[in-house]
N, C-alpha and C positions, 0 to 999 in steps of 0.2 A: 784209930778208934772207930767202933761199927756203930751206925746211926740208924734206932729203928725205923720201920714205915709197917704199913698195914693195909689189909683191904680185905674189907668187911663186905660178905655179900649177904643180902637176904633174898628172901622166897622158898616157898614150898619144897625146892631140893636144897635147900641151902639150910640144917636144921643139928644143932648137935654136934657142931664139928666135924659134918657128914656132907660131901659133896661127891657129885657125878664126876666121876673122873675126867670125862671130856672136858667138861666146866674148865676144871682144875689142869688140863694140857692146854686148851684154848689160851687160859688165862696168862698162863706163865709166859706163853708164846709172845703173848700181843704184850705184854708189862716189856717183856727184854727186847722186842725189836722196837718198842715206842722210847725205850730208853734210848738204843743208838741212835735211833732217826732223829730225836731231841735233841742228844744234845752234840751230834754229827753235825746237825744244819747249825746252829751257834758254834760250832770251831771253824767248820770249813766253809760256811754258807751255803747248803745241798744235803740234804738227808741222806742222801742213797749216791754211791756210782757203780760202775761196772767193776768186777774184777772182785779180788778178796777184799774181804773184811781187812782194816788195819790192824795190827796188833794192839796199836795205845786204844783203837775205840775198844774191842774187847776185852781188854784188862779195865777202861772206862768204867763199864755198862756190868760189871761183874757184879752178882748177889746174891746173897744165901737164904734159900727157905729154910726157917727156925721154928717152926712152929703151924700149927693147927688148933683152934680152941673155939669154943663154942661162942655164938651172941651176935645174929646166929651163925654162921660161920667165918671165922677168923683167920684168915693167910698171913702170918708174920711174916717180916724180910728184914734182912738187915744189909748194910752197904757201907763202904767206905767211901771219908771223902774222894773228890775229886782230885785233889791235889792229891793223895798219897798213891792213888794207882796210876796217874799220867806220868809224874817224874818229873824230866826234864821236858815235855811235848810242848808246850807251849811257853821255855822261856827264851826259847829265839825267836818265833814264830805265836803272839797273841792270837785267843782267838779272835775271827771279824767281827761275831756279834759278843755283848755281854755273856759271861761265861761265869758265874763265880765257882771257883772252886774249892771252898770251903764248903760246897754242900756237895748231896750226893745224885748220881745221876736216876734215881729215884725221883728226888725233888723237885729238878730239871723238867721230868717227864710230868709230872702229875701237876706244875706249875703250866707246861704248856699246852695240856690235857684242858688246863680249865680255861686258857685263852680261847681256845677252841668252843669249847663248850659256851661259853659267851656270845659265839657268832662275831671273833671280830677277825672281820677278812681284809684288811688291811696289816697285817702282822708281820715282821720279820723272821716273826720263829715259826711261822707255816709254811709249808708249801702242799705239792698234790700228795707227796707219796707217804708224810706223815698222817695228812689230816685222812686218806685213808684209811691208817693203822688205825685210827684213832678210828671212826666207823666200824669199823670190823669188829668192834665192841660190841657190837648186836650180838653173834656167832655167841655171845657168852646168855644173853637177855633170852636167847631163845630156846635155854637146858634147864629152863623152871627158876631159874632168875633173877627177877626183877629189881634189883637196885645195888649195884655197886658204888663201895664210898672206898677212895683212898684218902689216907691217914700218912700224913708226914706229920710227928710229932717231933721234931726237934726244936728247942727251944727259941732259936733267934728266925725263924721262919717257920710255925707249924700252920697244915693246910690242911682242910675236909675238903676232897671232890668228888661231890655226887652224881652218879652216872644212870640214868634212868631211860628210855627208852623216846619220851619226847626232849630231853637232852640232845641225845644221840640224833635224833631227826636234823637239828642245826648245824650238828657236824659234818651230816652226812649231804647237808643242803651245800654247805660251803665248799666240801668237795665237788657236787657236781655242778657249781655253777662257774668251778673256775676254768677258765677258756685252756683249751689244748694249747700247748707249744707251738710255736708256728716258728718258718724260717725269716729271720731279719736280714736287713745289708745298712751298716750303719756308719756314721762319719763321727768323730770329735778327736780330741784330743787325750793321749795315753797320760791321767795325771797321778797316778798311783800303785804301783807294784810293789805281789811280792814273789819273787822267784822259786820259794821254795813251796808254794802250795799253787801259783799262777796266777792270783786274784789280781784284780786291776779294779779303775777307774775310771770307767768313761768320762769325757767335759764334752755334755752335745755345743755346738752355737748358743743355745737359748739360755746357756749356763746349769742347765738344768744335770744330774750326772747321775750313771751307770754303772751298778757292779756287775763284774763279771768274770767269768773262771773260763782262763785259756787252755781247754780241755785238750785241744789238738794243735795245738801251739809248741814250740820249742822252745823251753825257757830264754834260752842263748839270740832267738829272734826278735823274743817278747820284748828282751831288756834294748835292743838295738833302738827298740821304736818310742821309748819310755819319753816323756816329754814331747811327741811328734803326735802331728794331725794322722790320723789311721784311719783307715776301711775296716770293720770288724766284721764280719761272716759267721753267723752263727744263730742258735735257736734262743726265743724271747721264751721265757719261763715265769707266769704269771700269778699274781694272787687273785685271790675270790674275788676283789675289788675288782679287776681288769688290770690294775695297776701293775708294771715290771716287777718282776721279784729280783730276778737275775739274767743277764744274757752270757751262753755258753757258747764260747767261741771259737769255732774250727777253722777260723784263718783268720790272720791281722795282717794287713795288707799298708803302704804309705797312700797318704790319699792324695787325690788331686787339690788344686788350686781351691777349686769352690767348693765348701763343705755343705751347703744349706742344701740340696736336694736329698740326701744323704741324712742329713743331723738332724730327725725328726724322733721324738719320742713314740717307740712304735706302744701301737692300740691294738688289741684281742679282734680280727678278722671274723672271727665264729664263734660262737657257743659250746659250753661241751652240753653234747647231745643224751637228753634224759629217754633212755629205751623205754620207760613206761607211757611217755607221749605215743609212740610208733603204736600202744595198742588201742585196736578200735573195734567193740566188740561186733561180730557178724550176728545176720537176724535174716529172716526169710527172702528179704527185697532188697538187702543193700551187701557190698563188700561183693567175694564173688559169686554169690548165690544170685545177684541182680546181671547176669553175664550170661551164666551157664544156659546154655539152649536155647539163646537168643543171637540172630544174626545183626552185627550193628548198623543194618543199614534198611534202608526200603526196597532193593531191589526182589523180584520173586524169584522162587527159586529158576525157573528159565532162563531169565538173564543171567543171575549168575552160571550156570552149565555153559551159557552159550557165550561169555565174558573168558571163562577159564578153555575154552576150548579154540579161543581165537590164538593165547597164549600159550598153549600148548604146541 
């Protein structure tokens, strides 16, 4: 059974059932990659990896444009649940996070759209390369515009999420506050695997624990070290908080004796770097106009001739 959704845009190009066509390429763009990355990070914990697309995510994330109609302009969609385009995907392998699959990856999306939009960076359903997608919503704010609402009407979960351009500032705040990847070297204990997608368990010392996807790992190595004290190798991948999202792990190693130098919950080293700080505007006396044709120093020019000629 197909379950509608909608998205209603208004503004001055948005009038009659009549939209810019970029609008209308932007839009569909960003709705079906914010769909995968949704509800990709709730199956597998990671939005995004290298290589192809899966096949169950794209059968997942699949939706039909139904319609165009005015008020003022109207994008129908419809979609199937989740359960009838996955199959079998997830009944040996649950997903990590909450996943219902009686809705649709519509729902998924525009449920995590609004967590976003909320500003809560603490989230398990965020990471960098959704809440991205999820800014790049401007691209649409900025073809005459101004206020997109998605519309999940189905009855046991219907949602309005309004998308507006000081909205979008919080999302697009949450993206750039959250700390770059950095490289870890970490100790605990292997307390949880699953071999057929890689994910694991860190137990640091402090008790405190770690998910993590053994990216560059051999299943066959993974499972050796299941219940043992490990050296994990690999990048910390962070929320808006600072807080771990996930550590991606390109070697598991057996650890030594003492885990405690090692078993620290790793902390965001740097900031991610906002390039509109780096501008500072120039003016007649400062930046390099305060340089140009000035030598930095008191010597006259004779000393310097008679300085560069010693060294010559």
């Amino acid at each position: 059974m197909m379950h509608p959704f909608s998205i209603r845009l208004e503004g001055p190009r948005a009038l009659q059932a009549r939209l810019p066509g970029e609008a209308l390429r932007d839009l569909l763009d960003l709705v079906l990659e914010g769909c995968r990355k949704a509800v990709r990070l709730r199956a597998e914990g990671r939005s995004s990896a290298p290589g192809a697309l899966p096949s169950w995510l794209a059968a997942a994330t699949d939706f039909e444009v139904v319609g165009l109609r005015a008020g003022s302009a109207v994008v129908d969609l419809e979609a199937a649940p989740l359960a009838d385009l996955t199959k079998d995907r997830f009944r040996q392998n649950p997903p990590i996070f909450d996943l219902d699959l009686s809705r649709t990856s519509l729902s998924i999306f525009a449920e995590t759209f609004e967590q976003a939009l909320r500003g809560e960076a603490d989230s398990d359903f965020q990471d960098p390369g959704l809440l991205k997608t999820f800014a790049d919503f401007s691209r649409i704010l900025s073809t005459g515009i101004h206020r997109i609402a998605l519309e999940d009407t189905a009855p046991e979960h219907p949602r309005r999420v309004e998308i507006q351009a000081d909205r979008l500032a919080t999302v697009e705040s949450l993206w750039r506050k959250t700390p770059p990847t950095q490289s870890v070297r970490l100790a605990g204990r292997l307390d949880s695997l699953r071999q057929s997608d890689r994910h694991f368990t860190l137990v640091l010392t402090s008790g405190e624990t770690l998910r993590g996807l053994a990216v560059g790992v051999e299943p066959r190595d993974l499972a050796r070290s299941f219940g043992e004290n490990v050296i994990v190798e690999g990048v910390a991948v962070f929320r808006p908080s600072g807080a771990v999202l996930r550590i991606d792990a390109e070697a598991v190693e057996p650890a030594p004796a003492n885990l405690d130098i090692w078993s620290r919950m790793p902390v965001p080293l740097f900031g991610q770097l906002d390039r509109r700080t780096l501008y500072q505007p120039q003016g007649p006396r400062s930046g390099i106009h305060a340089i140009i044709g000035r030598w930095p120093g008191e010597e006259t020019d004779a000393e310097v001739f008679e300085l560069l000629e010693q060294i010559s």
